[in-house]
C-alpha positions as CSV (number, residue, x, y, z in Angstrom):
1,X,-26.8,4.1,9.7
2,X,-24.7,4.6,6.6
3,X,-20.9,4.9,7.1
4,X,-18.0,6.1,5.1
5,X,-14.8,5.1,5.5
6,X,-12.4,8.0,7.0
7,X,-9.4,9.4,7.6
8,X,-8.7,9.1,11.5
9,X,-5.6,10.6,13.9
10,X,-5.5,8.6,17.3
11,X,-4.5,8.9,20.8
12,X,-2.4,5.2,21.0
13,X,-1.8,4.9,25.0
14,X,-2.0,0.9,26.0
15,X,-3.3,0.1,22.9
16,X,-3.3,1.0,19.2
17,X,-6.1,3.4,18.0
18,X,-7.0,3.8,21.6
19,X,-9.5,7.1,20.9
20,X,-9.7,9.6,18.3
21,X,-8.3,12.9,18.4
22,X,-9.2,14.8,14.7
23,X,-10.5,13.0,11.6
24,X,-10.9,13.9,8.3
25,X,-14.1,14.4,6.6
26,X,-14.7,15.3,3.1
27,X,-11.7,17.5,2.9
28,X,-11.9,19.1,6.2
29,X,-10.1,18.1,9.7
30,X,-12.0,18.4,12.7
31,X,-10.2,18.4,16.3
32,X,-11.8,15.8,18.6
33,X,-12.5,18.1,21.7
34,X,-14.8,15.7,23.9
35,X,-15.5,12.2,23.3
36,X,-19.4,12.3,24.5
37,X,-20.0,8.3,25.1
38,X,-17.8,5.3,23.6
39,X,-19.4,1.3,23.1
40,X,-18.4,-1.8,21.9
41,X,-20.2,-4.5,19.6
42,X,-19.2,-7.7,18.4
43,X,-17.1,-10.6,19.5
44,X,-14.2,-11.5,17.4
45,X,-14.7,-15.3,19.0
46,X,-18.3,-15.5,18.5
47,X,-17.2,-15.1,14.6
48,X,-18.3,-11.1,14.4
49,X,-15.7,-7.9,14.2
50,X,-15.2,-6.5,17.1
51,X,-16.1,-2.2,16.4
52,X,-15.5,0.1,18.7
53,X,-17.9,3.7,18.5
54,X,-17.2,7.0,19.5
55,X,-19.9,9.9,20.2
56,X,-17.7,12.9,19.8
57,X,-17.6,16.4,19.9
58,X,-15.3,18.6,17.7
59,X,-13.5,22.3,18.6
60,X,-16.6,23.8,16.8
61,X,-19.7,22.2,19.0
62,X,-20.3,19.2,16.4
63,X,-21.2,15.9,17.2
64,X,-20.2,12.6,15.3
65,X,-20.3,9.1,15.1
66,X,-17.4,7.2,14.5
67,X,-16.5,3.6,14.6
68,X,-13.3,1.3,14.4
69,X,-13.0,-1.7,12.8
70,X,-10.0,-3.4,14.3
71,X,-10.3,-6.2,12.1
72,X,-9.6,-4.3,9.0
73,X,-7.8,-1.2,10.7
74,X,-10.6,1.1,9.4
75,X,-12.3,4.2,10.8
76,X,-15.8,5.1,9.3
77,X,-18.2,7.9,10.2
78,X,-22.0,7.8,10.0
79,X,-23.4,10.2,7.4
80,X,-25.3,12.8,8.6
81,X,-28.9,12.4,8.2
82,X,-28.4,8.2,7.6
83,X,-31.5,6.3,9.0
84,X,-31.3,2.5,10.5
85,X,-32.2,0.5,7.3
């Protein structure tokens, strides 16, 4: 998938950037209303960034990917219609 960097509002409960809630995408705000499914990848000690992903669902029925790099404090969403390369 391809990613662009975004614009991301979070829920921060025991942790910072815990879950989304709205985020930004070429100059419209979407409201988080579900978060569908939610995985990890990576292992900061095994040398690769730890990034979190979020399935969501926004207020108007749409579904997104988004992902978290903690490393970097940087939220990125998959562009619609991106293929594995």
């Amino acid at each position: 998938m391809i990613f662009e960097q975004i614009y991301v509002e979070c829920y921060s409960g025991y942790k910072v950037n815990e879950r989304p809630v709205a985020f930004t995408f070429r100059d419209r705000r979407w409201e988080v209303a579900e978060i569908v499914d939610r995985w990890y990848e990576g292992d900061p000690e095994a040398g690769l960034p730890a990034l979190d992903y979020f399935k969501v669902r926004t207020q108007e029925g749409k579904t997104f990917f988004l992902r978290y790099n903690a490393l970097f404090d940087a939220w990125s969403i998959a562009i619609p219609g991106s293929k594995n390369e």
